[in-house]
C-alpha positions in Angstrom: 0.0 0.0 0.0 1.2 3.4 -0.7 2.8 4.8 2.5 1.6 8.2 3.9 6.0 9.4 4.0 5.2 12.4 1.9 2.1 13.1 4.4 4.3 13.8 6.9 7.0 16.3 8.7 9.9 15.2 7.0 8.8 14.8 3.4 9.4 17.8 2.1 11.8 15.6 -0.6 9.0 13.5 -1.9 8.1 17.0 -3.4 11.3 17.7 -4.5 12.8 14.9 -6.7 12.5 15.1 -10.5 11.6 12.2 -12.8 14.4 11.1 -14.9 14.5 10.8 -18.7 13.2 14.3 -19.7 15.2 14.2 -22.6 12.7 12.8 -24.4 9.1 14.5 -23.7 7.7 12.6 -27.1 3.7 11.8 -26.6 3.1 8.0 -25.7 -0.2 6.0 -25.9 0.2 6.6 -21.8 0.1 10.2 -22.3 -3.1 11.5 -20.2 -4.9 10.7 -16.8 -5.6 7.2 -15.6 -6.8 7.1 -11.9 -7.3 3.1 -9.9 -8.3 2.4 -6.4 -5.3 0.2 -4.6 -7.3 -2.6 -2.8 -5.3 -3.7 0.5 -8.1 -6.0 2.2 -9.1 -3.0 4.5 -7.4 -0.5 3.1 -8.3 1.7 0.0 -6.4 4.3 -1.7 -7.1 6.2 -4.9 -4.1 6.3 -7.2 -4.0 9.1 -9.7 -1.0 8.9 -12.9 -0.1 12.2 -15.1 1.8 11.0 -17.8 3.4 13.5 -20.5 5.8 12.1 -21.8 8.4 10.8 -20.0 7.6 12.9 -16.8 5.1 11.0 -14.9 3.6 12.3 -11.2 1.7 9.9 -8.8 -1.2 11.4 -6.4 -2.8 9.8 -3.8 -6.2 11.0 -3.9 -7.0 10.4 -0.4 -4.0 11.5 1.2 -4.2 15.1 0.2 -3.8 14.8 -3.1 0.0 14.3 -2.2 2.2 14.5 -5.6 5.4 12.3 -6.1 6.8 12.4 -9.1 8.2 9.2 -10.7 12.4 9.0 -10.4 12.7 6.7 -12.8 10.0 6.1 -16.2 10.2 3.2 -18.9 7.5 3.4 -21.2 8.1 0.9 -24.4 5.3 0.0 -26.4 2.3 -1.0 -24.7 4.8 -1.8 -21.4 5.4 0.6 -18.7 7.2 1.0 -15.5 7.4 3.3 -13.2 9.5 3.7 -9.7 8.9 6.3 -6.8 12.1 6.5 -4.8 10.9 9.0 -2.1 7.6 6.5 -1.1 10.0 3.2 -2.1 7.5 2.1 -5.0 7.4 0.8 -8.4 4.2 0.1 -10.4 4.6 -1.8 -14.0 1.5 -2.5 -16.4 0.7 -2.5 -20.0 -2.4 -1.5 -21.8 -4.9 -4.2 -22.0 -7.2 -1.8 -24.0 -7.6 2.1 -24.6 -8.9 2.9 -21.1 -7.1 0.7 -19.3 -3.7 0.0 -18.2 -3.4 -3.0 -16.0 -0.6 -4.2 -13.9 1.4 -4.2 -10.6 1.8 -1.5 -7.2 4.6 -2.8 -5.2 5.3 -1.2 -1.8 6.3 -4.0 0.2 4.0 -6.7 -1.0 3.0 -6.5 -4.7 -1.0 -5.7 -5.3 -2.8 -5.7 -8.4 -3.8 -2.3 -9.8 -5.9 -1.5 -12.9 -5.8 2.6 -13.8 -8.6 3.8 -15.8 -8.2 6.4 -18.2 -9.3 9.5 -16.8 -10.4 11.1 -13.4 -12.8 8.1 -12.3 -11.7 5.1 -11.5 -13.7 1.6 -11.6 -15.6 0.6 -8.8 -14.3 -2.8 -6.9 -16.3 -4.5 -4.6 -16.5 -3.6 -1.3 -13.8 -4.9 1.2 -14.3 -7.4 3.6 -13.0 -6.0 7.3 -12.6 -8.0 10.1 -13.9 -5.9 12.9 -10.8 -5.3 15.6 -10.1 -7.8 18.3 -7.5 -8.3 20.6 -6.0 -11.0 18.0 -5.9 -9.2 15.2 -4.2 -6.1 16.6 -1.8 -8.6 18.1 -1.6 -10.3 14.5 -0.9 -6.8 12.8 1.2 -5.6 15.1 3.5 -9.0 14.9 3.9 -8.8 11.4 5.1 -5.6 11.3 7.5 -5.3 14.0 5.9 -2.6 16.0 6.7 -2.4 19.5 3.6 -1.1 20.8 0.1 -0.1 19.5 -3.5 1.2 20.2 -6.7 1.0 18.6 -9.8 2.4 19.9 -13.6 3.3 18.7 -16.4 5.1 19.7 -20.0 4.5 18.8 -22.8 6.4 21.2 -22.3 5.3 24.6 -20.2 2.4 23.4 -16.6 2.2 23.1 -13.5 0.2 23.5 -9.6 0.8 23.6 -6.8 -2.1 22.9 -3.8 -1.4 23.5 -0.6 -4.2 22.4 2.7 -4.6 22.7 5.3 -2.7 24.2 5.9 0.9 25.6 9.9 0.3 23.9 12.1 -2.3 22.6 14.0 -2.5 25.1 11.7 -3.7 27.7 8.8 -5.9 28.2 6.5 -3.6 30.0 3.2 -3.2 28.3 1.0 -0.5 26.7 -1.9 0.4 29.0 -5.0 1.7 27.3 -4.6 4.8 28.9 -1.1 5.2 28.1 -0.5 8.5 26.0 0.8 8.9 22.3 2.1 11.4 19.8 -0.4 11.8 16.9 1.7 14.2 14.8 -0.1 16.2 12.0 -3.9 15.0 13.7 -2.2 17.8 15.5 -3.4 20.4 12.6 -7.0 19.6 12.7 -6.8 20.9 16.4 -5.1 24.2 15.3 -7.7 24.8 13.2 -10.7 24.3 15.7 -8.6 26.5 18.0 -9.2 29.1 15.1 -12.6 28.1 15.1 -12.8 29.0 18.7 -11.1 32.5 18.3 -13.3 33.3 14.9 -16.0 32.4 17.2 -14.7 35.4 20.1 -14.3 38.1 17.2 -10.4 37.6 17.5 -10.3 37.0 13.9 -11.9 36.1 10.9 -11.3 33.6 8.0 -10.1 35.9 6.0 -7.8 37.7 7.9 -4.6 38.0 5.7 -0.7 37.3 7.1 -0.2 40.4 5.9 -3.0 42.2 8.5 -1.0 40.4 11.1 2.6 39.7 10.2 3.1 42.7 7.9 3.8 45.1 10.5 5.9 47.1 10.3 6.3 46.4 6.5 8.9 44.6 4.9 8.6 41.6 7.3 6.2 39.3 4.7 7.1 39.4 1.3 4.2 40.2 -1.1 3.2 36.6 -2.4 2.1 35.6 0.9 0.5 39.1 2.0 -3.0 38.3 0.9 -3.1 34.9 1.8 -5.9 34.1 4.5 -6.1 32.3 7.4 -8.6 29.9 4.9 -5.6 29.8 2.6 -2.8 28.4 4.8 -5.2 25.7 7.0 -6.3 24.5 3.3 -2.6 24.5 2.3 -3.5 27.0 -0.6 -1.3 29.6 0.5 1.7 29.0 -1.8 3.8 28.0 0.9 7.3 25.2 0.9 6.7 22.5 3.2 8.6 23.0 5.9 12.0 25.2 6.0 15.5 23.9 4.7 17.5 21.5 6.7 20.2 24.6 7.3 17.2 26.2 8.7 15.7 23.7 10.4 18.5 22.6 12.2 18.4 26.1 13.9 15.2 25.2 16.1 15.3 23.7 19.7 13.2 20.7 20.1 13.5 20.9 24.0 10.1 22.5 25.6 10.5 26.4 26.1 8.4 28.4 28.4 7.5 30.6 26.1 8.0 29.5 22.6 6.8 32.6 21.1 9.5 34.2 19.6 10.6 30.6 18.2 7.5 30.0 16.2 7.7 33.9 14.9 11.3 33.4 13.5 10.3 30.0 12.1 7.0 31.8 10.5 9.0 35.0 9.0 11.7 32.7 7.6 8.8 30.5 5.7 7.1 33.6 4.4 10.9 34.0 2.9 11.2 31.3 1.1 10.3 31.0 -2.7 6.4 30.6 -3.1 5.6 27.4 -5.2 2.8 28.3 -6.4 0.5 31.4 -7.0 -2.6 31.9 -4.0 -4.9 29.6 -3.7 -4.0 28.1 -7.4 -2.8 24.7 -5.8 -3.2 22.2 -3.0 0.6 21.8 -1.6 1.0 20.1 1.9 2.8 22.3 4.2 3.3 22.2 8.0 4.5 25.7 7.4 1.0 27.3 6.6 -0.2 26.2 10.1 2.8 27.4 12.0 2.3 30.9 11.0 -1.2 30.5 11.5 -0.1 29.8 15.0 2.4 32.6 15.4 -0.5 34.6 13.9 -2.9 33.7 17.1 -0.1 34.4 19.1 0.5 37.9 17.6 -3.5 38.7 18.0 -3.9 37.1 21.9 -0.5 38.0 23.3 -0.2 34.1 24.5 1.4 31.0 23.1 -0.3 28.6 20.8 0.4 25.7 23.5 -1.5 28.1 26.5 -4.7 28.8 23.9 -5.1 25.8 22.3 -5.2 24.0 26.1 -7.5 26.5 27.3 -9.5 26.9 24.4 -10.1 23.0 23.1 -8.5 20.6 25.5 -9.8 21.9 28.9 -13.4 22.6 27.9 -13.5 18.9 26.0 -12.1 17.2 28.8 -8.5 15.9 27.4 -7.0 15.3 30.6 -3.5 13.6 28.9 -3.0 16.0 25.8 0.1 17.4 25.9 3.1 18.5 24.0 6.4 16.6 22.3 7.4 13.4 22.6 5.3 12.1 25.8 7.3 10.4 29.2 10.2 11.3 31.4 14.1 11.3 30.9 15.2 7.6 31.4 11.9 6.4 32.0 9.3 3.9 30.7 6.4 5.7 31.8 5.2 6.5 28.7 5.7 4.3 25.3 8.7 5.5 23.3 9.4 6.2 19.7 11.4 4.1 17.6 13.7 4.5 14.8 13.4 2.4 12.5 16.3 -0.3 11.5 15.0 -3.1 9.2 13.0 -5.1 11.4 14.9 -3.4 14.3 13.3 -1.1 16.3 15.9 1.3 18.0 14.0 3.1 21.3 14.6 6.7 21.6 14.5 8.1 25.1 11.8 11.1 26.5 13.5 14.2 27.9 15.8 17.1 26.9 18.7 17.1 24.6 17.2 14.3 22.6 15.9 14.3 19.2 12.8 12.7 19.8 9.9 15.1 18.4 9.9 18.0 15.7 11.3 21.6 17.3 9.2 23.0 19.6 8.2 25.7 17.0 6.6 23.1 14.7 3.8 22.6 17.5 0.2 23.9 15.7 1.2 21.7 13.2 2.4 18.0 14.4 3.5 18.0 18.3 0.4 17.2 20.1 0.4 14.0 22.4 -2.9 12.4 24.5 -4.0 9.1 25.3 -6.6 6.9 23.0 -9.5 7.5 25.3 -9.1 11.7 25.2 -8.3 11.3 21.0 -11.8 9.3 21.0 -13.3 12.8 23.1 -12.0 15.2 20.5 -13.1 12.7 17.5 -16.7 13.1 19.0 -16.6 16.7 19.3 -16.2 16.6 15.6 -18.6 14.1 14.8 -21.4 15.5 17.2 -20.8 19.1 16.8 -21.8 20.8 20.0 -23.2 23.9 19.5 -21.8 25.7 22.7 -18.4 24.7 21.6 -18.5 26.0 18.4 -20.7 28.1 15.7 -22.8 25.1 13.7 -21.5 27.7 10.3 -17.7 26.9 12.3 -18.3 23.3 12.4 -19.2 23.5 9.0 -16.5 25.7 8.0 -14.0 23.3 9.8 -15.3 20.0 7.9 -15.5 21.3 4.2 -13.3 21.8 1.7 -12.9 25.5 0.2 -10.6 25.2 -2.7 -12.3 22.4 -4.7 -10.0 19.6 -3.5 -10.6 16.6 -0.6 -8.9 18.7 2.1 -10.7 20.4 4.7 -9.0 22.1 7.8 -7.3 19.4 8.9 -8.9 17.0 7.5 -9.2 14.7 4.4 -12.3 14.4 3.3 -13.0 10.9 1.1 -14.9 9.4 -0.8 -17.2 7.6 0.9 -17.3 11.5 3.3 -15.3 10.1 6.1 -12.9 12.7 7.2 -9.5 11.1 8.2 -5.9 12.5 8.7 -2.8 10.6 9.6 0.3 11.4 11.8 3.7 11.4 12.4 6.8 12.1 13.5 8.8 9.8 11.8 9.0 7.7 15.1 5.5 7.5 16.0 2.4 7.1 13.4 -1.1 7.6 13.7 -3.9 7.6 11.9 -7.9 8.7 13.0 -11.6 8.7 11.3 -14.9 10.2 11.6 -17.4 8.4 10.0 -20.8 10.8 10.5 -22.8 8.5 8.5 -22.6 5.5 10.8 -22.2 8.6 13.6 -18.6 6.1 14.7 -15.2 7.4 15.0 -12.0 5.6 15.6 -8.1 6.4 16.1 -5.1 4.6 15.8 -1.4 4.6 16.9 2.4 2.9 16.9 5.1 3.7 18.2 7.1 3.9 15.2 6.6 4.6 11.6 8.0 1.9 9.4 6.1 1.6 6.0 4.4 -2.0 7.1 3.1 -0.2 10.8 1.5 2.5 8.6 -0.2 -0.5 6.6 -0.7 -2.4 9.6 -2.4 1.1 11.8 -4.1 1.5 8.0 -6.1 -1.9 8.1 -6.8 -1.6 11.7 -8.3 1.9 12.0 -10.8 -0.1 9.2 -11.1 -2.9 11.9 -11.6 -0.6 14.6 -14.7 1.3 12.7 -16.4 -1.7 11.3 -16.4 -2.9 15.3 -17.7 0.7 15.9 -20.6 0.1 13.1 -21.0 -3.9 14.4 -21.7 -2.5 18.3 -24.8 -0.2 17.2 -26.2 -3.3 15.6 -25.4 -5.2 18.8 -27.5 -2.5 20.9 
């Protein structure tokens, strides 16, 4: 299955690498759009191909629309391959007709995948999902060397939290249901229903520009980005690179600051520096610097951090007792579970605490370096999916959940097909993934404590598991 890499913190290179053999940009009989749907058992992804030529981008449909472009293309005939060095992929097919290319998506294990020509893809039939049990979190969690893991649902008044495995590596002691974990970029949704909460107060408005706030005194935001909304940088329309260059990055402590203010406002002035990569609003380009000057932004407007508001503002008033910030646990302690780096089928534990590279810097908070248990992530997934009205506007809610720019993203939030909203997580040590399903009125979260490509399938295939025993429970009442 296609891994959610490029979704994440450190991914800025999946947008940056080039497709080899421009040379020759003659039309082929792939030349077009031909979009599939990748079936994984319980997991399904649309695939989208842009071929002109010999320059060929990938997009995962559901994932942002997340573009990778092809490293390596070898069309001959009626025969093509294609490999994605930044996602560790490879797809090779031939055309079995004028609309269809048929053929194989390798990513670990090789899956059959047939792209239609055009936007739509065929319909398959619907997956058959297992819903989660001890055993098969156990199972998936075996298989793909994760330490530790937690899956949990919500239905109603029914619920239930597994937790399995290991808080590190390099002990035996067990994940506790109520044990806490980093969700990474699930972190962004919850930026943007602190906005929602501020809008709400007459703080600000959705269109409030970086230039009304950050612009003064002039010269500080260059003029690409001065009109660019609050709606344009939590829809990642704003223009915006990534994240900021490894000479930058490097710059940033990752150790907790009392008041990180001035941090996150260097970190947001030095992104409104960089090159824009597109024009306003005329592209959909993931970027976990859009939310970090939105958060520099609140802090501009309220004279107090992002990490004060956003725990007055959303986690004491909907009860999340364990949220938190960076990597969760105590120096030299087991507390807590641990990330992992990842080593093969190793797992390499790396400790809580200062003066250890275990979480993005500090100034990267509004968008990835939230942590909380399984139980409070199930109390803000319900907030979402029940909408109360003296927590937010019902237009807010609304305004949070849809997508502005004519693309699958919301504020925080991919919106699929089926209108589940879902985001993943991570901070390349930890990986998470949640879901709203308002139709079935279920929601469901899931998390490891790494984030090899076969724990994202694995937390993939269980946050199915976890809401089909959501949807099985109301049935059972």
């Amino acid at each position: 299955m296609l891994t959610r890499r490029h979704f994440q913190t450190l991914a800025a290179a999946a947008y940056g690498v080039t497709a080899s053999g421009l040379a020759s940009a003659a039309d082929t009989p792939f030349d077009g759009i031909w979009t599939g749907l990748l079936n994984a058992g319980a997991v399904r992804l649309t695939l989208r191909l842009e071929i002109r030529g010999q320059t060929v981008t990938l997009i995962s449909v559901d994932q942002g629309n997340a573009r990778i472009p092809a490293t390596s293309v070898d069309i001959e005939d009626e025969h093509i391959k294609l490999s994605f060095k930044s996602i560790k992929a490879s797809f090779s097919g031939a055309l079995t007709s004028e609309r269809h290319i048929d053929g194989t998506f390798t990513q670990g294990a090789p899956l059959p995948l047939r792209f239609t020509k055009g936007d739509k893809a065929e319909a398959l039939p619907p997956p058959v999902v297992a819903p989660l049990t001890r055993e098969v979190l156990n199972d998936k969690r075996l298989a793909a060397y994760t330490p530790g893991m937690v899956a949990a649902w919500a239905s109603g008044f029914a619920s239930d939290v597994l937790a399995d495995g290991a808080r590190s590596s390099g002990d035996e002691i067990s994940v506790q249901p109520q044990d806490q974990w980093h969700w990474g970029s699930i972190t962004k949704s919850m930026t943007a229903t602190l906005c929602g909460r501020l809008i709400d107060k007459g703080v600000l408005s959705w269109s409030t520009t970086v230039g009304d706030v950050l612009g003064k005194p002039g010269g500080r935001v260059s003029e690409p980005f001065r009109q660019a909304s609050l709606l344009h940088l939590l829809s990642h329309r704003a223009g915006l690179q990534a994240n900021l260059d490894l000479m930058n990055f490097v710059f940033f402590t990752r150790d907790a600051l009392t008041d990180p203010r001035e941090e996150r406002l260097k970190w947001a002035l030095t992104a409104l520096k960089q090159k824009p990569v597109s024009p306003l609003g005329a592209q959909h380009l993931y970027s976990n610097n859009g939310y970090i000057i939105a958060g520099a932004m609140l802090e501009v407007l309220t004279n107090k951090p992002w990490e004060a508001l956003i725990e007055a503002e959303v986690f004491t008033p909907l009860g999340l007792k364990s949220a938190g910030f960076g990597a969760p646990g105590h120096f030299r302690q087991s507390d807590q579970p641990l990330g992992h780096l990842v080593q093969g089928h190793n797992r390499k534990p790396v400790e809580a605490g200062p003066g250890v590279s275990n979480d993005n810097p500090v100034a990267l908070g509004p968008a990835g370096r939230v942590h909380m248990s399984a139980p409070d992530m199930l109390l803000y997934l319900q907030a979402h999916l029940n909408q109360p009205s003296g927590f937010l506007k019902a237009e807010t809610w609304d305004t949070l959940h849809k997508a502005h720019f004519g693309d699958s993203y919301a504020l925080g939030w991919v919106i699929r097909d089926d209108g589940t909203l879902w985001h993943n997580g991570s901070n390349m040590m930890w990986y998470g993934e949640v879901l709203i399903d308002q139709r079935n009125k279920t929601v469901a979260c899931v998390c490891a404590n790494d984030a090899a490509p076969d724990t994202q399938l694995a937390v993939s295939g269980l946050l199915a598991s976890a809401n089909a025993a959501a949807v099985s429970s109301k049935g059972d009442g």
